[in-house]
C-alpha positions in Angstrom: 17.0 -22.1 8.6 13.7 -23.0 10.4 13.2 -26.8 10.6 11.2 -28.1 7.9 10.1 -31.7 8.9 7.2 -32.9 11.0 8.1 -31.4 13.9 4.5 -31.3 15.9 4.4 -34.3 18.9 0.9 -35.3 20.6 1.7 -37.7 23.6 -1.2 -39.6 25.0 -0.7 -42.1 28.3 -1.7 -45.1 27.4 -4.6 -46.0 29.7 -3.6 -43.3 31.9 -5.8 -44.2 35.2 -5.7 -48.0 34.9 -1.6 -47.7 34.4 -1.1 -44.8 37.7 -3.2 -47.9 39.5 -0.5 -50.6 38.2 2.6 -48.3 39.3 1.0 -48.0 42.6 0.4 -51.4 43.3 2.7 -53.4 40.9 1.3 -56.9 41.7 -1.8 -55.6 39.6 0.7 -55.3 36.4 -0.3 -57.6 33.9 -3.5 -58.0 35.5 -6.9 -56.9 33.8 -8.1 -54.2 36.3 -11.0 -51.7 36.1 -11.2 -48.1 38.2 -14.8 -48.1 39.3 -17.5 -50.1 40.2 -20.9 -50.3 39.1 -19.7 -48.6 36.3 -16.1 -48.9 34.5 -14.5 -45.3 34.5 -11.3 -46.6 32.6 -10.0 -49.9 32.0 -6.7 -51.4 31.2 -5.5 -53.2 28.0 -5.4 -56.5 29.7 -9.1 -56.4 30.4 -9.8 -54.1 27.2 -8.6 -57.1 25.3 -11.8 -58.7 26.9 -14.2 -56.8 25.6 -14.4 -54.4 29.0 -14.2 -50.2 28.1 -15.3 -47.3 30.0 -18.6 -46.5 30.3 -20.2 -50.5 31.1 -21.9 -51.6 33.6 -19.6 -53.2 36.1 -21.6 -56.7 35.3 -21.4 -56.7 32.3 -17.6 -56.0 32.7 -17.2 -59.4 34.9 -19.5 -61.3 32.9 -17.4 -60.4 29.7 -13.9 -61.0 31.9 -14.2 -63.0 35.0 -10.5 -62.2 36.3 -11.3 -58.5 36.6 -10.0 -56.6 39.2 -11.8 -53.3 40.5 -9.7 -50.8 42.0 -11.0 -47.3 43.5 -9.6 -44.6 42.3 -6.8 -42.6 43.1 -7.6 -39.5 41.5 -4.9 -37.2 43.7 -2.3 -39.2 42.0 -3.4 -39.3 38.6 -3.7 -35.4 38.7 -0.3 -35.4 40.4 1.2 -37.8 37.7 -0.9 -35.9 35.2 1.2 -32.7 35.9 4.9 -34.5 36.2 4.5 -35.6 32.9 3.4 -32.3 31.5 6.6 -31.0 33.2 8.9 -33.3 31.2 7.5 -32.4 28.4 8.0 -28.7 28.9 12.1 -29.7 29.5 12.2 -29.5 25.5 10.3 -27.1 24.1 7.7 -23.9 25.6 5.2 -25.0 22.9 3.4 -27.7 25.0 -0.4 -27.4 24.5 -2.2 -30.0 27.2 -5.4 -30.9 25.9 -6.5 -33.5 28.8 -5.5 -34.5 31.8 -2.9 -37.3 30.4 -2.5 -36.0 26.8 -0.6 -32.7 25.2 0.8 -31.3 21.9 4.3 -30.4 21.7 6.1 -28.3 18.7 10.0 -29.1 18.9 10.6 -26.9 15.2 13.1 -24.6 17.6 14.6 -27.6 19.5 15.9 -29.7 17.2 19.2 -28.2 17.7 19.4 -29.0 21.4 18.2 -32.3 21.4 18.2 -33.8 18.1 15.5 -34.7 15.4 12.0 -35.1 16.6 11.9 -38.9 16.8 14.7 -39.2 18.7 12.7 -36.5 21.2 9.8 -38.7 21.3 12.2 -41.5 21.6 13.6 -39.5 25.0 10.5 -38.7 26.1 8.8 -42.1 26.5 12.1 -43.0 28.3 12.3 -40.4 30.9 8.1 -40.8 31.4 9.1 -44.4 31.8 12.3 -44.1 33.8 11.3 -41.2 36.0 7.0 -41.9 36.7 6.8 -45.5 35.6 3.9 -44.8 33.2 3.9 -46.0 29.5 3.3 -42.8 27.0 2.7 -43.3 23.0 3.9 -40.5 20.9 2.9 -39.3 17.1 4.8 -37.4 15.6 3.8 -35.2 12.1 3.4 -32.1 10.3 -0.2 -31.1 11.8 -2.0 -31.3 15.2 -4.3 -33.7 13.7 -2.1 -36.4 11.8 0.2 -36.4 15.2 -3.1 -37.3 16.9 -3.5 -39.8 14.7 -0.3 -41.5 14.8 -0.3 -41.4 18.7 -3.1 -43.6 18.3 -1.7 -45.8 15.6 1.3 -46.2 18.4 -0.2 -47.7 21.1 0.5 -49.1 23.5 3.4 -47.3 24.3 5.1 -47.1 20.4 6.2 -43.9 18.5 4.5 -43.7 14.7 6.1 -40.8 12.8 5.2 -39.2 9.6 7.1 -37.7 7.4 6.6 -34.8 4.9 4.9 -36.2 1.9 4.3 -39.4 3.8 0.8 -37.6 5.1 -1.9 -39.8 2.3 -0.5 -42.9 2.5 -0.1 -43.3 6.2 -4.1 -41.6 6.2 -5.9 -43.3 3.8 -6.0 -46.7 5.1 -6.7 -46.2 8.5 -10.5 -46.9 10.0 -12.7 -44.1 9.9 -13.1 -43.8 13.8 -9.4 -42.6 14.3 -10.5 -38.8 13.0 -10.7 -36.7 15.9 -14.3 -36.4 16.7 -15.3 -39.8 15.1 -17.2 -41.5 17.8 -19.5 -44.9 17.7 -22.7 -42.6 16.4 -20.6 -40.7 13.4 -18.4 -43.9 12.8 -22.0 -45.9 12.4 -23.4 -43.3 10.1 -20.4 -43.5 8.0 -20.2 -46.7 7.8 -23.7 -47.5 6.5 -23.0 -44.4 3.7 -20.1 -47.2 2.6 -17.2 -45.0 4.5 -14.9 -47.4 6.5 -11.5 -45.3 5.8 -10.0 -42.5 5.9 -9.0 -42.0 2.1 -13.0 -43.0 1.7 -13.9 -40.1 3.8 -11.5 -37.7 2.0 -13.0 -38.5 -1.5 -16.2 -38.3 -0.3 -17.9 -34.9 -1.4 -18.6 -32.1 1.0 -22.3 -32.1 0.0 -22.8 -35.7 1.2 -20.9 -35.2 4.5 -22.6 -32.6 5.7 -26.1 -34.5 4.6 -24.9 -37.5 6.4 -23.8 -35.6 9.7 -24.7 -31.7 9.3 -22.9 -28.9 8.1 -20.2 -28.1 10.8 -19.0 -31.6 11.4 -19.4 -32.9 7.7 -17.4 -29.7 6.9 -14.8 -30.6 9.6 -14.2 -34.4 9.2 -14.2 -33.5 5.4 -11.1 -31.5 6.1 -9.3 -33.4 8.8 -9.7 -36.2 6.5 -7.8 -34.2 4.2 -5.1 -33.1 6.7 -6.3 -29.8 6.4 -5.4 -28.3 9.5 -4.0 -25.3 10.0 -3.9 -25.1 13.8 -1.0 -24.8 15.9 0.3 -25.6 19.3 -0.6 -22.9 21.6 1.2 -22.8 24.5 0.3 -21.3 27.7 -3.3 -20.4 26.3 -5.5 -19.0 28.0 -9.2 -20.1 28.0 -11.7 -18.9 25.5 -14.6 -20.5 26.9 -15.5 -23.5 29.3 -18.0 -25.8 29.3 -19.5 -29.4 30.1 -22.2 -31.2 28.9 -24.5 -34.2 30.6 -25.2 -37.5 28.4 -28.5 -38.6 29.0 -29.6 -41.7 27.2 -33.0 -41.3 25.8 -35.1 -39.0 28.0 -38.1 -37.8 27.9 -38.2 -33.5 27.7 -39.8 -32.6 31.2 -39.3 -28.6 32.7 -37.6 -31.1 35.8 -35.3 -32.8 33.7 -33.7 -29.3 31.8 -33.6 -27.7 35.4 -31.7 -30.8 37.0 -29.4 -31.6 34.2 -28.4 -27.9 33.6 -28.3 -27.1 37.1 -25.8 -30.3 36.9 -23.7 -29.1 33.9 -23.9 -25.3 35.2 -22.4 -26.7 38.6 -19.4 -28.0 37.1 -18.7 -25.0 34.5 -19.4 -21.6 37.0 -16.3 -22.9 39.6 -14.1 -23.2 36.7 -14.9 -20.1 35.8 -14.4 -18.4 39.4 -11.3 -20.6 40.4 -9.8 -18.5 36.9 -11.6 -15.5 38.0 -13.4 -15.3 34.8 -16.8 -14.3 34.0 -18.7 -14.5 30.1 -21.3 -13.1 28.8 -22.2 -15.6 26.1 -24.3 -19.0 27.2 -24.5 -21.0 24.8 -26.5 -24.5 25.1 -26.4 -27.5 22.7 -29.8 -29.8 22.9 -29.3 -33.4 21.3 -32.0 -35.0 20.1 -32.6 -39.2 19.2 -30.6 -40.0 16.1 -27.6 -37.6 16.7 -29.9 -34.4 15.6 -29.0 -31.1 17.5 -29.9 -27.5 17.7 -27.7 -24.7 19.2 -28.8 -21.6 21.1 -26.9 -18.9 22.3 -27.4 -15.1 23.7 -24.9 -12.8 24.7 -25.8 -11.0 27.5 -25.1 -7.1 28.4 -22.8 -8.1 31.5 -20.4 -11.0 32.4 -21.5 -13.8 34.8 -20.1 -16.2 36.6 -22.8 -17.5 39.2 -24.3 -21.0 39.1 -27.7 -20.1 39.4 -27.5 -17.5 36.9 -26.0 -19.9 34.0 -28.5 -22.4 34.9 -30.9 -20.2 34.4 -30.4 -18.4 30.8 -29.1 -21.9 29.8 -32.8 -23.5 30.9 -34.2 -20.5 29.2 -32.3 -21.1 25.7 -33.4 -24.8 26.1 -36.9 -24.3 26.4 -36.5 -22.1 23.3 -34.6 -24.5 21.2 -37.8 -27.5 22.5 -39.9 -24.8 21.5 -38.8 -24.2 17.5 -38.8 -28.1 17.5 -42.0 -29.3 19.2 -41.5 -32.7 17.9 -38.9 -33.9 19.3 -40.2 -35.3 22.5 -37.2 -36.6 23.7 -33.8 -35.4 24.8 -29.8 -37.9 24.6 -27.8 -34.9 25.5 -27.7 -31.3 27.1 -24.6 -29.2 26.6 -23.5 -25.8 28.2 -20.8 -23.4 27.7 -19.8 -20.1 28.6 -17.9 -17.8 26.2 -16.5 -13.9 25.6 -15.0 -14.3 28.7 -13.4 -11.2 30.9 -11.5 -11.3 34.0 -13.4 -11.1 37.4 -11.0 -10.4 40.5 -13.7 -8.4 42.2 -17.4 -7.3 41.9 -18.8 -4.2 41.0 -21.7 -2.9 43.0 -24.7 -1.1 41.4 -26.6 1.8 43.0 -30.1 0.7 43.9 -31.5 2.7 41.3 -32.9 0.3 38.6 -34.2 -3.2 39.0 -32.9 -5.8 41.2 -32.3 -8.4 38.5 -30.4 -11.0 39.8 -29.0 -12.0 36.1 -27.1 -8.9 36.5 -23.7 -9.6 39.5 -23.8 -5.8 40.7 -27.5 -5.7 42.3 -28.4 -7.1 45.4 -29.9 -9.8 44.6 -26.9 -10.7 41.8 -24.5 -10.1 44.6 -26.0 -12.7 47.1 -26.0 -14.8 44.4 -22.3 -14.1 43.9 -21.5 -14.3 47.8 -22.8 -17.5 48.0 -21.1 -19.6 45.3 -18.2 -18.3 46.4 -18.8 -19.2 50.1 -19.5 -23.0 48.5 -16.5 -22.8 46.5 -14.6 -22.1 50.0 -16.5 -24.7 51.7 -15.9 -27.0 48.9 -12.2 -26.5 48.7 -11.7 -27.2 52.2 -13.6 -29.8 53.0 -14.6 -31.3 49.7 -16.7 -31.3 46.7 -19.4 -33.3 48.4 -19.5 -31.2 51.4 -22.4 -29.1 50.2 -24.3 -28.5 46.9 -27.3 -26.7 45.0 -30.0 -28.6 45.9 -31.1 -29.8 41.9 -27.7 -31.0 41.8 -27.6 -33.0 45.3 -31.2 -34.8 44.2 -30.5 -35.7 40.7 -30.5 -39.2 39.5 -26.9 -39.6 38.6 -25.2 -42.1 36.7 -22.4 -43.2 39.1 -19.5 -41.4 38.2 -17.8 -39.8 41.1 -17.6 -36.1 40.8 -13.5 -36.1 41.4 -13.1 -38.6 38.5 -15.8 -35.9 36.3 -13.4 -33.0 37.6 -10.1 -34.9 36.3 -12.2 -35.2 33.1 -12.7 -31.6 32.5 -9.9 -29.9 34.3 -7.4 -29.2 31.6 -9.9 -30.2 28.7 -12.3 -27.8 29.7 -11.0 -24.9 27.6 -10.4 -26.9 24.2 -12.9 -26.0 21.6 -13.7 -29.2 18.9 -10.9 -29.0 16.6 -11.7 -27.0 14.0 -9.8 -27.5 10.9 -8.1 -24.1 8.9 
């Protein structure tokens, strides 16, 4: 008989680059130590028990904890670490979804007969990521992708939370708001001034008032994870169905300069992902956030697949300027968003006959297959001698905010290809 129980595992490192810094250099165990510098890319719970989290200013990091220690980071190892435990993982069960660099789902329904009920494989798992990589790993473990989630977050540092079958509500309802996937600071402020602090609050609360409070899609989603309404589950060995990035901005202005920097920015880091897979889309679709969490969505599908930097920055500036266009009151910009969808595989590239225009949108003209020689004579120059070895020039000049491009390409490496979870 198929196993019946919770059976779906979500394993998140707990402070996955501050702990690979602690195994390398042991005397900083125990120690409150930041990765960064002028800015805190991760933190560990010593100094998060300060007040210090990713994304402050590095003074406001020592002011808040004056025994911090920065440490640069090591990002070779936290890949390489990243991957050993994904590998331990996969010694149980095929089904291992990896959603981040330091976090995956596991379904262990068809392994319960080799290694025993799913605790006691969560149980074996934090030992061997202990034993074997010297990292602390907290496991959930329940009957959907989003309650394992949950619990995984309920467990740290370094813990195992299961629940059962039936247990789903009453483990749920009490718990804050802002551990729902997809609940950050903004959404978890907007809730909480509509009187929503918890869970069970958020799952009585009627779909026609989420969606008011937060829009349609993610008042309809939240509604239903709230609910543990979630159908997904764990793909393994997926393929991606579109990649993308997006560039927080604060609160900007809306100049032409600043959509051609940021996109040319965002486009940068999606277009190699796509050529390193050898895949090409041909839908762009752009998200523009607006003050007060307000956002419009634009989207084309075009007649061929691309995969060339200058090209995506392009028809993304284009469905910008549309999207500023239909809103013309919004005069300024917190967030710019790209991805690229209905992707193909491209091993090779298909030459036109010079009989029609030379468009370079599309790869098989001349001027689309310059375009298409030359990322891929950066991506070769890149790979050998680094990211920073050369650059488009919008991306080279922008004002950045300090966050070094190998620490942005651990980021997005393996969570490139996961859409927002989507519930049912």
């Amino acid at each position: 008989m198929p196993y019946e129980g919770a059976s779906i595992l979500h394993a998140d490192l707990d402070a996955f680059y501050a702990s690979v810094e602690q195994h390398l250099d042991p005397t900083l165990r125990g120690r409150p130590i930041a990765v960064g510098g002028n800015v805190v890319l991760a933190a560990s719970y010593e100094a998060r028990a300060c007040g210090v989290h990713s994304g402050m200013p590095g003074w406001r990091a020592k002011l808040l904890c004056p025994d911090l220690r920065f440490v640069g980071g090591h990002f070779r190892e936290y890949q390489r670490l990243g991957d050993a435990v994904i590998e331990v993982l996969r010694d149980f069960t095929p089904w291992v979804e990896r959603v981040s660099i330091d976090e995956a789902f596991l379904d262990v329904a068809g392994s319960v007969h080799l290694f025993g009920a799913p605790a006691a494989i969560a149980a074996t798992i934090r030992g061997r990521v202990r034993d074997e990589l010297g990292l602390p790993v907290s496991v959930g473990v329940a009957t959907t992708k989003h309650l394992a989630k949950v619990a995984s977050q309920v467990a740290k540092p370094d813990g195992i939370v299961v629940v059962d079958r039936g247990a789903e509500r009453a483990f749920l309802d009490p718990l804050p708001v802002e551990l729902i996937w997809g609940v950050g600071a903004a959404t978890r402020e907007r809730l909480h001034g509509a009187g929503i602090r918890t869970v069970g609050e958020l799952a009585a609360s009627s779909p026609s008032t989420l969606q008011r409070l937060l829009g349609t899609a993610i008042g309809t989603k939240l509604g239903f994870l709230a609910a543990n309404e979630d159908q997904r589950s764990v793909e393994g060995g997926r393929r991606a169905k579109s990649m993308g990035a997006q560039a927080a901005l604060g609160r900007r202005a809306v100049s032409r300069t600043l959509l051609w920097s940021t996109f040319a920015f965002v486009a940068d880091r999606v277009a190699p992902r796509l050529r390193a897979a050898r895949r090409a889309g041909r839908t762009v679709t752009v998200r523009v956030r607006f003050v007060g969490m307000r956002s419009v969505t634009r989207s084309i599908t075009l007649p061929w697949p691309v995969s060339t930097t200058t090209t995506i920055t392009e028809v993304a500036v284009g469905l910008a300027q549309a999207a500023l266009a239909d809103h013309p009151g919004e005069r300024e910009v917190t967030l710019l968003a790209l991805s690229v969808s209905n992707l193909v595989d491209e091993s090779s590239l298909q030459l036109e006959l010079p009989v029609l225009d030379d468009d370079p949108h599309r790869p098989g003209t001349e001027a689309g297959s310059a375009r298409w020689a030359v990322d891929r004579a950066v991506d070769t120059v890149r790979e050998r001698f680094g990211r920073a070895a050369v650059g488009y020039a919008p991306v080279v000049f922008r004002e950045d905010g300090g966050v070094p491009d190998e620490f942005r390409e651990l980021a997005e490496a393996d969570a490139r290809d996961a859409p927002p979870p989507d519930a049912r």
